[in-house]
C-alpha positions as CSV (number, residue, x, y, z in Angstrom):
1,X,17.1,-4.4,10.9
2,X,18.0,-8.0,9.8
3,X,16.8,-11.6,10.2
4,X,17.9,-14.8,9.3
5,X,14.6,-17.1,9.4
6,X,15.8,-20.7,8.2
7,X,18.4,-22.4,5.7
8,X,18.6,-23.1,2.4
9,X,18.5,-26.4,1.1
10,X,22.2,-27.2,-1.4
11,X,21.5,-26.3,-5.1
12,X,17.8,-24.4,-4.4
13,X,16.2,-22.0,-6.0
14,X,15.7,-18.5,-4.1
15,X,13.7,-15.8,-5.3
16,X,14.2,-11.9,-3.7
17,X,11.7,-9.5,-3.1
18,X,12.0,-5.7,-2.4
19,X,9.3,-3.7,-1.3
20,X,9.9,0.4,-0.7
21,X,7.9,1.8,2.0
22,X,6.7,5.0,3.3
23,X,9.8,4.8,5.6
24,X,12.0,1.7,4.7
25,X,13.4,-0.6,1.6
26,X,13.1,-4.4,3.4
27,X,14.7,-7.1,1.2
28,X,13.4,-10.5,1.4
29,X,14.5,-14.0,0.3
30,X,12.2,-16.6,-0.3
31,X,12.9,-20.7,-1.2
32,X,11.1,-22.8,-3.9
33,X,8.9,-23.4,-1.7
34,X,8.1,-20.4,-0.4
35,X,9.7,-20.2,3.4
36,X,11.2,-16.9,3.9
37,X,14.8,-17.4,4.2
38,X,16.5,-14.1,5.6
39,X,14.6,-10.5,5.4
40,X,16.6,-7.3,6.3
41,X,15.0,-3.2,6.6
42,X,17.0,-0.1,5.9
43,X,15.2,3.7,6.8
44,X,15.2,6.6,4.8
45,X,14.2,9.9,5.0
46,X,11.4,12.3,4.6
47,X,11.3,15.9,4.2
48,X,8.3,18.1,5.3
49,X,9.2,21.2,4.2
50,X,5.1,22.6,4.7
51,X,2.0,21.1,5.8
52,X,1.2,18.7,3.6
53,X,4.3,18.5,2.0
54,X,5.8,15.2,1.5
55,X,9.5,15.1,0.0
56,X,12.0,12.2,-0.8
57,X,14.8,11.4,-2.4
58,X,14.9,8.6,-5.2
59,X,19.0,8.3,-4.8
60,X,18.8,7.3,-1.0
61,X,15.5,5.2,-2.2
62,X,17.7,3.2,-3.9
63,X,21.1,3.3,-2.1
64,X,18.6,1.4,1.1
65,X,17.2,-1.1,-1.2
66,X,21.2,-2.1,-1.9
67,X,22.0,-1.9,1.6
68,X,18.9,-4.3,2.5
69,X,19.5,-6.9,-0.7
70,X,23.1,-7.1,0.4
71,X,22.3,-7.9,4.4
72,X,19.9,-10.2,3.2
73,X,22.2,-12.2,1.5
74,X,24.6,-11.8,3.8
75,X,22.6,-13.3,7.1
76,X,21.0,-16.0,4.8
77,X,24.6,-16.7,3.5
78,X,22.8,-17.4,-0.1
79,X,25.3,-17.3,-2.6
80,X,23.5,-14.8,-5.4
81,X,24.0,-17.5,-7.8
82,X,20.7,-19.2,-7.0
83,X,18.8,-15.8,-6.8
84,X,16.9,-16.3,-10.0
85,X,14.5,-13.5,-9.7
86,X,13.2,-10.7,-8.2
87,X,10.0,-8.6,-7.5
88,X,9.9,-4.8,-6.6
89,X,6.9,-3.1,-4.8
90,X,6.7,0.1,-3.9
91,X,4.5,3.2,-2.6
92,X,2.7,5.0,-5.6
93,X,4.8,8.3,-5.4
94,X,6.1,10.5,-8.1
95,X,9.7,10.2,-9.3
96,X,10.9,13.1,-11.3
97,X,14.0,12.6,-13.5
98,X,16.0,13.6,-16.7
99,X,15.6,11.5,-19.7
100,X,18.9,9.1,-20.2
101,X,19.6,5.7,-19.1
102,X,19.7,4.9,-15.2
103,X,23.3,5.6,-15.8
104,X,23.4,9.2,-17.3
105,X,19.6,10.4,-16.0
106,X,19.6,12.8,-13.1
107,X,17.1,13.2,-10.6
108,X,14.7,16.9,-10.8
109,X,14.1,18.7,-7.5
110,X,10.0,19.0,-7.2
111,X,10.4,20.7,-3.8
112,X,9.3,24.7,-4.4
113,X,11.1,25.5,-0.7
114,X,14.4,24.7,-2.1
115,X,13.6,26.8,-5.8
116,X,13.3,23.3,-7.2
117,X,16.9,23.1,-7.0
118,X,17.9,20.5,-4.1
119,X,17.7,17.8,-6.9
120,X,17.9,15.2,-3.5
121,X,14.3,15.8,-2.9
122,X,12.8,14.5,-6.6
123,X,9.7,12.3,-5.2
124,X,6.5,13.5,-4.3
125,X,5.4,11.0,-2.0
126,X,2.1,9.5,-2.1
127,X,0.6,11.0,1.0
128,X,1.7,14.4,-0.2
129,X,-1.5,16.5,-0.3
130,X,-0.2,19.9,-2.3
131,X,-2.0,19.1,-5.4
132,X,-5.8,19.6,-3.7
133,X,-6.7,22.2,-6.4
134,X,-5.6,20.2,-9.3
135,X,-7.8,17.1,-8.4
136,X,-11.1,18.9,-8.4
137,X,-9.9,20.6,-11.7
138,X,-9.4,17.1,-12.7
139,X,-12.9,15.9,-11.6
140,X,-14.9,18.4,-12.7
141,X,-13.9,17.8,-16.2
142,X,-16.2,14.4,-15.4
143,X,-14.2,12.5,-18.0
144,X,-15.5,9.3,-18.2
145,X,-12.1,7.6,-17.3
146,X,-12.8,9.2,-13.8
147,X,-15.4,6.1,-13.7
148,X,-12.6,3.8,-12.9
149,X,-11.2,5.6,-10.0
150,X,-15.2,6.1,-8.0
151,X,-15.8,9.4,-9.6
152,X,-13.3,11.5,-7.9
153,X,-10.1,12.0,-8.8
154,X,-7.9,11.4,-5.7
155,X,-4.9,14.2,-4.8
156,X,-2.9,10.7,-4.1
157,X,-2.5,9.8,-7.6
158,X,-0.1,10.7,-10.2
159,X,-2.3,12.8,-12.4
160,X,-3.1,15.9,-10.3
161,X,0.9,15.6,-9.1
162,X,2.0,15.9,-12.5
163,X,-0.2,18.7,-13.5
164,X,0.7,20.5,-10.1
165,X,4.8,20.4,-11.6
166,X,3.6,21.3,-14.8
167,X,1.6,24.7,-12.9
168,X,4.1,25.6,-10.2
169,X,7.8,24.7,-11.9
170,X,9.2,27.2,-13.7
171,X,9.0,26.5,-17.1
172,X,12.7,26.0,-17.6
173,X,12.8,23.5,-14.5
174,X,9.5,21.9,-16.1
175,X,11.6,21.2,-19.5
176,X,14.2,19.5,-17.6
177,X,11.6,16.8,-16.7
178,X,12.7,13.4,-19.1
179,X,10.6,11.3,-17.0
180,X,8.4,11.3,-14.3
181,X,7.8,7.7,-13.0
182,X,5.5,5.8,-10.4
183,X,8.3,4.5,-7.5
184,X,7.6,1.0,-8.5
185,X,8.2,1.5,-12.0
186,X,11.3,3.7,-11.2
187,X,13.1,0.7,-9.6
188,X,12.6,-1.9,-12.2
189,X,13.9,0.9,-14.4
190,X,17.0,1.0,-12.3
191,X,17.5,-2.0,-12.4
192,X,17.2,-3.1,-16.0
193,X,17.8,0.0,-18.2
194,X,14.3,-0.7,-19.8
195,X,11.2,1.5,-20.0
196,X,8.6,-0.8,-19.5
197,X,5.9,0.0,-16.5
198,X,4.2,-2.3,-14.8
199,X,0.3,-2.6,-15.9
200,X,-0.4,-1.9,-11.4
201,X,0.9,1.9,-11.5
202,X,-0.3,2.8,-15.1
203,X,-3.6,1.3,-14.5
204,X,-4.3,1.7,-10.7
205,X,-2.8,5.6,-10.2
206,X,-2.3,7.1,-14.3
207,X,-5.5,6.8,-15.3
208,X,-4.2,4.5,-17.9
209,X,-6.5,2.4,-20.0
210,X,-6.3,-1.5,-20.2
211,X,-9.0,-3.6,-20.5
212,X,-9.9,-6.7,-21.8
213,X,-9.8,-5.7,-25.5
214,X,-7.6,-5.3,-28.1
215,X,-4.3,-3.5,-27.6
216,X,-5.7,-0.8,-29.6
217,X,-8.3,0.6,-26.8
218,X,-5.5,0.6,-24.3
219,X,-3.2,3.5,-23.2
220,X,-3.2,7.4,-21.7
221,X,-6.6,9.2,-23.3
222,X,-4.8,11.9,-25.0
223,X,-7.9,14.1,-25.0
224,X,-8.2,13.6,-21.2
225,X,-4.9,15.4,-21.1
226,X,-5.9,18.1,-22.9
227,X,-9.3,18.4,-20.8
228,X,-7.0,18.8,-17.7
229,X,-4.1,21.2,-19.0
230,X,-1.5,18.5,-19.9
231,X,-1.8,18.5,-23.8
232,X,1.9,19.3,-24.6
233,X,2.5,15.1,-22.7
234,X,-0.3,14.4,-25.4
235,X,1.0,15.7,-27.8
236,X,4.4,14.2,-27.9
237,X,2.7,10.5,-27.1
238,X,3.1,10.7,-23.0
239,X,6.3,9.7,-23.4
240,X,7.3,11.6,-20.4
241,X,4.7,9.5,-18.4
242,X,7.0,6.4,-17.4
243,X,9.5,6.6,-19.9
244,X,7.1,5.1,-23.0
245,X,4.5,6.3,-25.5
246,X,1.3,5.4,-26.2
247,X,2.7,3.4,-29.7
248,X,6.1,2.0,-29.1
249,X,4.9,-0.3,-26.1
250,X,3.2,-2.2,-23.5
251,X,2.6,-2.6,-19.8
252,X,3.5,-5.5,-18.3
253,X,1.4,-8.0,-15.7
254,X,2.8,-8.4,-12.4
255,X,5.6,-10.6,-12.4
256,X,6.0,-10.8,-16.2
257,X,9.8,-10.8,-17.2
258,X,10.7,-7.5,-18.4
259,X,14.5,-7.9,-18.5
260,X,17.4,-8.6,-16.5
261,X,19.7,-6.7,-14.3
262,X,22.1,-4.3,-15.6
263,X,25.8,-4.8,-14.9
264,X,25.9,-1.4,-12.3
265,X,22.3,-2.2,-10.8
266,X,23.9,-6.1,-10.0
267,X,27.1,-4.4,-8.9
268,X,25.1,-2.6,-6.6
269,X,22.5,-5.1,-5.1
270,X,25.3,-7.4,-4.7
271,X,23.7,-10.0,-7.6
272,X,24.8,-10.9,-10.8
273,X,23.9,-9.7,-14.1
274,X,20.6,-10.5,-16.3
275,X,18.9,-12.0,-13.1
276,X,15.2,-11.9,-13.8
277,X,13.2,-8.8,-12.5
278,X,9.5,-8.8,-13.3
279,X,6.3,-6.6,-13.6
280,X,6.5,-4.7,-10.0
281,X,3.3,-3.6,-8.2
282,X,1.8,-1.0,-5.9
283,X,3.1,-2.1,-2.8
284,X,-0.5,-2.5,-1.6
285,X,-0.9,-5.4,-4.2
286,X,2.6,-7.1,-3.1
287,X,0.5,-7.5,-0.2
288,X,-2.8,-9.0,-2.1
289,X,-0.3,-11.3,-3.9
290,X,1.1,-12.3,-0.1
291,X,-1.9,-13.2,1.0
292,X,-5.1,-13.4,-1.2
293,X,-4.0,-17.4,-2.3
294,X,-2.9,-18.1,1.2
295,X,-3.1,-22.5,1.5
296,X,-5.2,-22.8,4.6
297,X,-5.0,-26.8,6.2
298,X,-2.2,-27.3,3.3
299,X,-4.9,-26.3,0.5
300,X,-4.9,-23.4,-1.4
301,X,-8.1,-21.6,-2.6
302,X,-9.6,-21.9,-6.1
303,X,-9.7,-18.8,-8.1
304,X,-13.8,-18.5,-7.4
305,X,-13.2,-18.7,-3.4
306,X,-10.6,-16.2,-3.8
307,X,-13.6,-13.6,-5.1
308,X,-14.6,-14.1,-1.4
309,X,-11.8,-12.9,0.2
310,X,-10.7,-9.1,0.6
311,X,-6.7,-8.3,1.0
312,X,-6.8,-5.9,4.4
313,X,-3.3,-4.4,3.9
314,X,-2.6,-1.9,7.2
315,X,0.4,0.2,7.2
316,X,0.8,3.4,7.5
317,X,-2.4,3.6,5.7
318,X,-4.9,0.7,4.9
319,X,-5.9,-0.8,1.6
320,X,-8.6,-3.5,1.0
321,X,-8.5,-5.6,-2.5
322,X,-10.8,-7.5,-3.8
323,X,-11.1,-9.5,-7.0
324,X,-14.2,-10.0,-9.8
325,X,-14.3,-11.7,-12.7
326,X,-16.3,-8.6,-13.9
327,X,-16.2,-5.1,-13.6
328,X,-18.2,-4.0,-10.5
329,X,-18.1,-0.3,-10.2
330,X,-18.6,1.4,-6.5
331,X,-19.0,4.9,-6.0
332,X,-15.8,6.3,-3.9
333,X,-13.8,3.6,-4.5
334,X,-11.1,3.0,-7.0
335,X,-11.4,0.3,-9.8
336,X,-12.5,-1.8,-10.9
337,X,-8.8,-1.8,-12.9
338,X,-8.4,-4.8,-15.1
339,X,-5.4,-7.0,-15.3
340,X,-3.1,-5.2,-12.4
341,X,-2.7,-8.5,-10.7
342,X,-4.0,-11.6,-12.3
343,X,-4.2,-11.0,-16.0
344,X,-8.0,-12.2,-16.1
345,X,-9.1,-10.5,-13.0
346,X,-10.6,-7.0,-12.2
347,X,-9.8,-5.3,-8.7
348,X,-11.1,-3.1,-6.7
349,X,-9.4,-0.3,-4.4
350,X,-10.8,0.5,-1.3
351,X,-8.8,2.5,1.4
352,X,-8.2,4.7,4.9
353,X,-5.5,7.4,4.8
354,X,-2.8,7.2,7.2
355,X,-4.2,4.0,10.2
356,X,-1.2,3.5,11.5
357,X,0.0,6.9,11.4
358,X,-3.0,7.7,13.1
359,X,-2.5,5.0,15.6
360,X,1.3,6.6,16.3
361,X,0.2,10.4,15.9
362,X,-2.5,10.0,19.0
363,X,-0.3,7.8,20.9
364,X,2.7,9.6,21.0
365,X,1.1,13.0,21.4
366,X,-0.6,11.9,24.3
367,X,0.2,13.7,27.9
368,X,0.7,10.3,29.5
369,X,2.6,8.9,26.4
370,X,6.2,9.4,28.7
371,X,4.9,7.3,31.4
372,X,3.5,4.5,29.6
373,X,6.8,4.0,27.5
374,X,8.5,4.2,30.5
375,X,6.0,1.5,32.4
376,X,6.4,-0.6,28.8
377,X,10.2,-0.5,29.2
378,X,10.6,-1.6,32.2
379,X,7.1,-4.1,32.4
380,X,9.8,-7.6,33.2
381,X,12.8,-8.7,32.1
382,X,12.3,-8.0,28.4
383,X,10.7,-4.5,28.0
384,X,7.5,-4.4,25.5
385,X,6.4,-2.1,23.1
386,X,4.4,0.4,23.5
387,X,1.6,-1.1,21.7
388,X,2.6,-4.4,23.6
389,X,2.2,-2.6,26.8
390,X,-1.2,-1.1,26.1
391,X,-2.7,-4.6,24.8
392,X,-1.6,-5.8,28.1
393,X,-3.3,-2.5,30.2
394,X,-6.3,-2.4,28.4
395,X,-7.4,-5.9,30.1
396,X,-5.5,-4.6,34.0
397,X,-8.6,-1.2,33.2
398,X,-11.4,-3.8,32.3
399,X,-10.6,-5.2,35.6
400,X,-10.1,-2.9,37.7
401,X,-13.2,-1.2,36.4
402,X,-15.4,-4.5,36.7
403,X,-16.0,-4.2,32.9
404,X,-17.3,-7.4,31.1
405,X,-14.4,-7.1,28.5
406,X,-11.6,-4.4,27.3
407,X,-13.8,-3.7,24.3
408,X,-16.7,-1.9,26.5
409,X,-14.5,0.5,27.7
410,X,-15.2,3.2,25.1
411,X,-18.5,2.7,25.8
412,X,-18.8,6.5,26.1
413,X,-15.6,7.1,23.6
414,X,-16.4,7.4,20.1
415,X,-14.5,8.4,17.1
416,X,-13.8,9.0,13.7
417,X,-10.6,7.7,12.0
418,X,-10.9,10.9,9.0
419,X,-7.8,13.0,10.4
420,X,-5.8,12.6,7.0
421,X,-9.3,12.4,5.0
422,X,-11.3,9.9,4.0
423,X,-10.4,7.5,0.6
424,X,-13.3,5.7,0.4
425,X,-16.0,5.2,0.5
426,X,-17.0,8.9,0.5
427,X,-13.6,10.0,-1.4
428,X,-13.5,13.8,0.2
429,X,-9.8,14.5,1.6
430,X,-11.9,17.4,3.3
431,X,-13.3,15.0,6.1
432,X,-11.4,15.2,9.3
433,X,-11.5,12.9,12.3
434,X,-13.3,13.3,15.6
435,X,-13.6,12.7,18.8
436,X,-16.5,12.5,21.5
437,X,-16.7,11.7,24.8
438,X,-13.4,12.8,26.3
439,X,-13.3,13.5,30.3
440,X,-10.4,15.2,33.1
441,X,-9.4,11.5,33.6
442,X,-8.4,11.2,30.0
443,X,-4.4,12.5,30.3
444,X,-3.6,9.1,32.5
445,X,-2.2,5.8,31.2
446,X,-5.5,4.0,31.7
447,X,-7.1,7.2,29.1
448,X,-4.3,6.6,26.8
449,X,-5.0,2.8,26.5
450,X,-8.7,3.5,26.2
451,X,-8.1,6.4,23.4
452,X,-5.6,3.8,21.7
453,X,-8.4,1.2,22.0
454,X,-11.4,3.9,20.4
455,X,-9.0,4.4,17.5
456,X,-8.3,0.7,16.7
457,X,-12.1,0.5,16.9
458,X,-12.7,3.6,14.6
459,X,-10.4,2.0,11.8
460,X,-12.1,-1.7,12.1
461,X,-15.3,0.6,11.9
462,X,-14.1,2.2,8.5
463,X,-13.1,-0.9,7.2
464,X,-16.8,-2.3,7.6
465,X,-18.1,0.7,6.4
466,X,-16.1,-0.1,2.8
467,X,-17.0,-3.7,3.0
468,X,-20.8,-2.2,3.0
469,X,-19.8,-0.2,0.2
470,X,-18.7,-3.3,-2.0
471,X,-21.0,-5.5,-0.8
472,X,-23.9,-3.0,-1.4
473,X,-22.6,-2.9,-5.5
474,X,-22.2,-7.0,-5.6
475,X,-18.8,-8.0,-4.6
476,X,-19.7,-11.7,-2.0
477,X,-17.2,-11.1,0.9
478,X,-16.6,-13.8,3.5
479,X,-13.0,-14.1,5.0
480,X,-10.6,-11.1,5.2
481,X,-6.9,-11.6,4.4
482,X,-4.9,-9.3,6.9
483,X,-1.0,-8.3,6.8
484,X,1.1,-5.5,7.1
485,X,2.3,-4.0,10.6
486,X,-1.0,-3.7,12.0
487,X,-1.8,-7.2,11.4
488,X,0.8,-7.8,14.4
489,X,-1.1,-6.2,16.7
490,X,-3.9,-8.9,18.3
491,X,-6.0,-6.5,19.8
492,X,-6.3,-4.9,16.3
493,X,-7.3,-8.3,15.4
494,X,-9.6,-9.6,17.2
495,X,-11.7,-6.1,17.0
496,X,-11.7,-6.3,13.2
497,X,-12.5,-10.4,13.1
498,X,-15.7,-8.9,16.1
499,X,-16.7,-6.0,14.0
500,X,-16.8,-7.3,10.5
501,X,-18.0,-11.0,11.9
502,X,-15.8,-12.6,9.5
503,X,-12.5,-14.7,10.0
504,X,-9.5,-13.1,9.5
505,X,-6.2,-14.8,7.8
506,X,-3.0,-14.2,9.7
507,X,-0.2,-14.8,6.4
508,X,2.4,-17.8,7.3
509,X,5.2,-15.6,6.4
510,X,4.0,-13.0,9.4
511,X,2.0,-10.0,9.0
512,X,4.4,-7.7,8.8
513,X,6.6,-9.6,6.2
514,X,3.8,-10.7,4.0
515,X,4.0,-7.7,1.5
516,X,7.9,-7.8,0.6
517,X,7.0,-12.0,0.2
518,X,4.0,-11.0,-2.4
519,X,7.1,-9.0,-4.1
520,X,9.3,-11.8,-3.9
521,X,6.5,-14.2,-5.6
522,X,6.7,-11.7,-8.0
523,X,10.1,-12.4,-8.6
524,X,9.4,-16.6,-9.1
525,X,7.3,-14.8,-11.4
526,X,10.1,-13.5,-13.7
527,X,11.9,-16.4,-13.7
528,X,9.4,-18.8,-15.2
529,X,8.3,-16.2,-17.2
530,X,11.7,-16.0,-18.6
531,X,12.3,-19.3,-18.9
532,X,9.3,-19.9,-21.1
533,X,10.4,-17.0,-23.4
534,X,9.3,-13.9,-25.1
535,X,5.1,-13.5,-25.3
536,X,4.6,-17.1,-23.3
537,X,0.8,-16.2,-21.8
538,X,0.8,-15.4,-18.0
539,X,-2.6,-16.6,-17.3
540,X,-2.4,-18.5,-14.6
541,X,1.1,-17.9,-13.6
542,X,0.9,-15.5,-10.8
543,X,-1.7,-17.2,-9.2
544,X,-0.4,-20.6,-9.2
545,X,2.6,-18.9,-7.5
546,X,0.2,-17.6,-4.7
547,X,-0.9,-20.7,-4.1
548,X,2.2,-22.6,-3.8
549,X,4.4,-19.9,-2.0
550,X,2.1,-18.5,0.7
551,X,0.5,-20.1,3.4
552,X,-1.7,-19.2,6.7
553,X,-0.2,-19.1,10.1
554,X,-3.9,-18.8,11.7
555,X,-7.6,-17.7,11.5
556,X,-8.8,-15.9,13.7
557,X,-12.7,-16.2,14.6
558,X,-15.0,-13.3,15.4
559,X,-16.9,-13.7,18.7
560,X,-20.7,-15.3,18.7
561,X,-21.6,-12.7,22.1
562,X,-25.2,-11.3,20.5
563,X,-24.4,-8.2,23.2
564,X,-20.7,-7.8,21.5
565,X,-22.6,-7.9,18.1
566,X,-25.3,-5.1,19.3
567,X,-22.2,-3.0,20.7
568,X,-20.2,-2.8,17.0
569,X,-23.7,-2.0,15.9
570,X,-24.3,1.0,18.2
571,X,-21.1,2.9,17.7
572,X,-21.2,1.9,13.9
573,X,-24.6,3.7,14.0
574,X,-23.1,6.5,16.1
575,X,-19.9,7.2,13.9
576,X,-22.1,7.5,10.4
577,X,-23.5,9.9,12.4
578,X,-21.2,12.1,14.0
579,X,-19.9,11.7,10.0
580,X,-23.1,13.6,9.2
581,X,-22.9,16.0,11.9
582,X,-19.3,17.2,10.7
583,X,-20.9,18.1,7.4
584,X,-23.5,19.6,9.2
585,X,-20.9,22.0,10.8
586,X,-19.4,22.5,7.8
587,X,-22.6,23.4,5.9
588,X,-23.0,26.4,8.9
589,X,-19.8,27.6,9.0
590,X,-20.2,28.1,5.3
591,X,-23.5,30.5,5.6
């Protein structure tokens, strides 16, 4: 998928993004002053060999991301010359590879249905859910380092992955493991030759240590390895986590110059050799970076009123950022991490495991699913989409059934969004979603829009119960900052803006768009940050960058209706609880 957006101006500078998703590598190219120039989207695969299981392949990873840089120059017509950076974001899976240069390593099979030896499936994606047992051997160590991440060690992170290879490979498959890399840090490695991870993915998902201190309190705590089985990495200085031990090097900020393409990986992308690539991040944080300093009116926020604003980034699962300029530490969520995207700044990690996937899964496996793509196809002269369609329907029911509104007509329908687990705030992957209130009327169009509607309400209902969460341990929240796919969606919208009964920032670059931009800011990044030269200080860098490269597009209000206040109230009320009644039911069915 490919679109040209505007033109360049002669002799600018453009700056390219690349951000990996759960399904897609989308390139993006960005002017000097931020207007997003051409982006393009190529699939790839997933495998799901078991329940659970979620397999990928680093080789067609990269082979999209060329295909998608390429097309983007292409449709923009940029000549690569004036490409003088670039930023890579990815999702926080598990590369396995051979040590060697990008040139001579080989990628390591991690799938067990295959004998570990289909060496095309060598990433463990991050919504892969095989290494449950490792993570509570993890957390019942109750290492203090767990204090970073809520308390809990999640089965998302890189950690209890690693440690499930290092249990379940053979042991001569396990010594063919050079490296095993966070995605992110895996491209920039590609791309430059160098072995030098970004501070995001050590930080935020390796239980790596950086704070504010000297260099010498930072890096992996060797006897935290030990404590969790992984002492031969400790011993050999965790140089097979990312490529780099504990002594030789450094992690880098987001954006920070780390080195410049390789002749092959330029070959490849279509670019030319030693253009910039920076510090990538967690593709999450691309989206932070998108958004967070969006200008609203033509003015950017300060730093301060930036603290006040939470990054709501909804794809196939949602994660909410928010900034400190101190560590503020909330039970069953992740952080605070230091550094991982303004140098000065802490973050915090809240989430929900698999929205939009949730969204699609109870759509699309709904008995009246066929009819309403069908109605959605053929709805006028340019058919809509299926979420389109039931945006649309929802207001034809509240009509036809005299309702004061679409957003009464779950009324009776109540839900809760837990079907993949829940990340935070209660960080227990053992939660599972429910659903009360359904009737013999439910398998028609009208009770597929209404289920549709109950789940959009169940996520918005999540996302205030983190904001409780963060608010409850001191973060000051007033304005959420809203992009990925979701952030398309206007019913979605308007029923988070109504639940939380806070404004909510559209990006300028469009939703859906603003996370491969964040990367591409990334990559204006690099390219000052080479141009100053080796150890120039990034404070202040990446967020000057936010603020001159993003903009708003709109806010949208929450409604002042008391009785629409006192209806987000009730089924808030009633989804804690039907939270407690589940462990309730599990608490009998264990007796």
């Amino acid at each position: 998928m490919s679109a040209t957006i505007t033109h360049l101006s002669a002799n600018e500078d453009v700056f390219l993004g690349v951000d990996v998703g759960s399904g897609s590598s989308r390139a993006a190219l960005i002017d000097a002053t931020g207007k997003l120039l051409a982006i393009h989207s190529t699939p790839f695969s997933t495998s799901r060999p078991a329940p659970d299981y979620f397999e990928q392949s680093s080789d067609e990873i990269w082979r999209a991301t060329a295909a998608s840089v390429k097309a983007a120059l292409a449709s923009s017509k940029v000549d690569p010359v004036r490409v003088k950076g670039i930023g890579f974001d990815a999702t926080c899976s598990l590369v396995a590879y051979t040590a060697g240069s990008p040139e001579t390593a080989r990628p390591v099979s991690i799938s067990p249905s295959s004998n570990f030896e289909d060496h095309d499936r060598n990433i463990i994606m991050w919504c892969d859910h095989r290494a449950k047992d490792q993570a509570n051997r993890i957390t019942a160590t109750g290492h203090e380092i767990l204090q970073n991440i809520g308390g809990t060690m999640s089965l998302e992170m890189e950690l209890p992955k690693t440690l499930w290879l290092h249990d379940n490979m053979p042991k001569d498959k396990w010594a063919s493991v050079g490296r095993l890399f966070d995605l992110p840090d895996f491209l920039t490695w590609k791309a430059t030759g160098e072995y030098l991870p970004s501070r995001c993915s050590v930080v935020c998902k390796w239980a790596y240590k950086a704070g504010p201190g000297s260099e010498g309190d930072h890096g992996w705590s060797a006897d935290f390895l030990r404590s969790i089985g992984l002492g031969e990495i400790a011993d050999d200085d965790c140089r097979l986590l990312c490529g780099f031990g504990n002594t030789s090097q450094r992690v880098h900020f987001a954006g920070e110059f780390i080195g410049g393409l390789t002749e092959s990986a330029a070959a490849e992308l279509g670019l030319l050799p030693g253009t910039a690539v920076g510090g990538a991040v967690i593709d999450a944080y691309a989206g932070a970076i998108g958004t967070l300093g969006a200008r609203t009116n033509g003015i950017p926020p300060t730093v301060n009123e930036a603290q006040k604003r939470i990054s709501l980034i909804c794809g196939t699962s949602s994660c909410h950022l928010v900034m400190s300029d101190r560590p503020i530490f909330v039970k069953g969520v992740w952080g605070p991490f230091h550094g991982v995207m303004l140098p000065d700044m802490w973050v915090a990690e809240g989430g929900q495991s698999s929205t939009g996937q949730l969204i699609d899964y109870l759509t699309k496996s709904h008995v009246a699913y066929p009819k309403a793509l069908e109605q959605a196809q053929s709805a006028g002269p340019k058919a809509l989409s299926i979420y389109e369609f039931l945006n649309q329907h929802l207001e034809q029911v509240a009509k036809t059934r005299k309702s004061c509104g679409y957003t009464y007509l779950t009324k009776r329908l109540h839900m809760t969004p837990d079907h993949h687990g829940n990340r935070s705030p209660f960080a227990d992957e053992t939660m599972r979603g429910s659903i009360s209130g359904l009737d013999l009327n439910s398998d028609t169009v009208d009770g597929l829009a209404i289920l549709y509607l109950a789940t959009i309400q169940a996520l918005a209902l999540g996302t205030k119960q983190i904001l409780g969460a963060l608010t409850t341990a001191g973060y000051t929240i007033e304005t959420v900052c809203v992009s990925g796919g979701l952030s398309l969606n206007q019913v979605f919208v308007k029923v988070l803006a109504d639940v939380l009964q806070m404004p909510v920032v559209l990006p300028g670059s469009g939703g859906d768009a603003a996370v491969v931009v964040g990367a591409a800011v990334c990559g204006a990044v690099a390219f000052e940050s080479k141009e100053r030269g080796p150890g120039s200080s990034m404070e202040g860098r990446l967020w000057d960058a936010m603020g001159r490269l993003t903009s708003a597009s709109e806010v949208v209000q929450p409604s002042a209706s008391n009785g629409l206040r006192r209806y987000y109230q009730a089924k808030y009320k009633i989804m804690e609880k039907m939270q407690q009644d589940q462990r309730d039911y599990d608490d009998i069915m264990r007796q």
